[in-house]
C-alpha positions in Angstrom: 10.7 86.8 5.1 7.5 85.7 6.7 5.7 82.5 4.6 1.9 82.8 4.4 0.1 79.5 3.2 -3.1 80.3 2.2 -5.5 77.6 1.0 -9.1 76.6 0.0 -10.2 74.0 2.6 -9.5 72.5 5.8 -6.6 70.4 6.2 -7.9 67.9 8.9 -6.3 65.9 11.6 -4.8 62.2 9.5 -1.6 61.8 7.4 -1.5 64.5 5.0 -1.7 67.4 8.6 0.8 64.9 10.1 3.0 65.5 6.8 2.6 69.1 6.4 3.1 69.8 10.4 6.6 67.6 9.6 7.8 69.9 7.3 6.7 72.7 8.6 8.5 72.0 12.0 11.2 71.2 10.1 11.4 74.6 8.1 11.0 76.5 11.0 14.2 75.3 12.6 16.2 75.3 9.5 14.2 78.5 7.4 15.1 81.1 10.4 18.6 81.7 10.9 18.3 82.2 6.6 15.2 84.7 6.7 12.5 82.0 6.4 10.3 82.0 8.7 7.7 81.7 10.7 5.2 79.8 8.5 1.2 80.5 8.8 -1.3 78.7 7.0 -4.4 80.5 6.4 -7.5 78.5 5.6 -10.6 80.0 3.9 -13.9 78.2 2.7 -16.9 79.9 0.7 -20.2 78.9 2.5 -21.9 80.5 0.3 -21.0 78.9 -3.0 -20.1 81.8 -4.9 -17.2 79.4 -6.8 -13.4 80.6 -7.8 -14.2 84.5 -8.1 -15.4 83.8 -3.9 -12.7 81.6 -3.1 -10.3 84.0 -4.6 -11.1 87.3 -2.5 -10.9 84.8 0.4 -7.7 83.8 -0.4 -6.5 87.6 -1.4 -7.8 88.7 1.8 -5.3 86.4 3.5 -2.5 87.6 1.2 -0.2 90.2 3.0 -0.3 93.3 1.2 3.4 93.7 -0.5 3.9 89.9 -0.7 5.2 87.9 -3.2 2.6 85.9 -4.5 2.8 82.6 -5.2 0.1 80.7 -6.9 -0.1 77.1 -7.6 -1.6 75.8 -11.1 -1.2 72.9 -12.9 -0.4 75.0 -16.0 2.3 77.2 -14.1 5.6 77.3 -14.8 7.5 73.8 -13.5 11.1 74.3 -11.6 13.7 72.1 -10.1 13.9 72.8 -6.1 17.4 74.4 -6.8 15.5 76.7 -9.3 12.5 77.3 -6.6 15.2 78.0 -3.6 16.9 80.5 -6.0 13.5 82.6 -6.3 13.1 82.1 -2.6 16.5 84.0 -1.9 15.5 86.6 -4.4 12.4 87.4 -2.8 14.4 87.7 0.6 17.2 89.2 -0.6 15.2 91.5 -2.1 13.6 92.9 0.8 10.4 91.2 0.6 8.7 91.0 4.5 6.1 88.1 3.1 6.0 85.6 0.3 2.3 84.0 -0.1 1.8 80.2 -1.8 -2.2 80.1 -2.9 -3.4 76.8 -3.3 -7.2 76.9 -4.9 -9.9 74.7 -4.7 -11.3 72.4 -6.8 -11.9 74.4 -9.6 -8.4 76.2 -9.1 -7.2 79.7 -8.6 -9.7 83.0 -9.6 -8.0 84.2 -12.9 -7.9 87.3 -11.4 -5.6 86.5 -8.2 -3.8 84.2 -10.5 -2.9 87.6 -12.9 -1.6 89.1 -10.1 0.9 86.3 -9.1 5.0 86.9 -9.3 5.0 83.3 -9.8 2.7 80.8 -11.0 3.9 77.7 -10.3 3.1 73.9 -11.3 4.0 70.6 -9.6 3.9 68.7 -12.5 0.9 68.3 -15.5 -1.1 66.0 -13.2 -4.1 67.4 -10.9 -3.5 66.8 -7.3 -5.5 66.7 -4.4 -4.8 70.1 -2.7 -4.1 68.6 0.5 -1.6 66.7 -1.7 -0.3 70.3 -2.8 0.2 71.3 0.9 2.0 68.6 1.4 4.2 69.0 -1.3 4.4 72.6 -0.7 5.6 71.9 2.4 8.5 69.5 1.6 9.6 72.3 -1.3 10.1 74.7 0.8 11.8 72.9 3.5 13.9 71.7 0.8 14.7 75.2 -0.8 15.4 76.1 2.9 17.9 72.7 3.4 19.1 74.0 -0.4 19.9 77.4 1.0 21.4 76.3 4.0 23.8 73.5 2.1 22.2 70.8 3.8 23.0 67.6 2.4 18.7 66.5 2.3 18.8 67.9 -1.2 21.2 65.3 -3.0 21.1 66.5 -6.9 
């Protein structure tokens, strides 16, 4: 199952790309031989200011059609990474070809994309950054991949 991350913004050379490249290398070795894998990050920005409903045909327009979708929200529903591998495999092992995590911009995710979600998730009630989300995104799925794999990285 191909992994799409598709995201409001530009993720720039510093700590927070040097994070996210980590753990995507990472999930790419581990993620194949399961059925994750390869990762793409899709990056969209609205010049024109046109706000969430903008931002969110961008970021549907970079959503594979027949993908799981994946939307990340403060108010989504909060899982433990054994919990978030599980829905991983089910996706897969479903016969799923892409799963897509949609990471807003400031304002969040368009209501309407949001509606559309299999899964709207939360990292917790605090706002974060969202190039603190890709980041974190990035570790959880390695980690769902290390989960699947019986890796010993996730230590419960």
């Amino acid at each position: 199952m191909r992994l799409q991350l598709c995201a409001v913004g530009r993720l720039r050379t510093g700590p927070e790309r040097a994070l996210v490249d980590d753990y995507l290398h990472r999930l790419d070795r581990i993620g194949r031989p399961l059925g994750l894998g390869p990762v793409s990050e899709h990056e969209v920005e609205d010049k024109r200011g046109g706000g969430k409903a903008a931002e969110g045909a961008l970021l549907a327009r970079a959503v594979p059609d027949g993908a799981a979708l994946c939307v990340l929200d403060e108010r989504g529903k909060q899982l433990s990474s054994p919990d978030f591998a599980a829905i991983l495999a089910a996706w897969r092992d479903g016969g799923r070809q892409d799963a897509a995590f949609v990471i807003g911009g400031a304002d969040g995710v368009d209501p309407a994309l949001r509606q559309r979600a299999d899964l709207v998730l939360g990292l917790g009630p605090m706002v974060w950054p969202h190039m603190l989300v890709r980041v974190m995104l990035a570790e959880q799925l390695y980690r769902a991949a290390t989960i699947l794999s019986g890796s010993p990285y996730h230590r419960t």
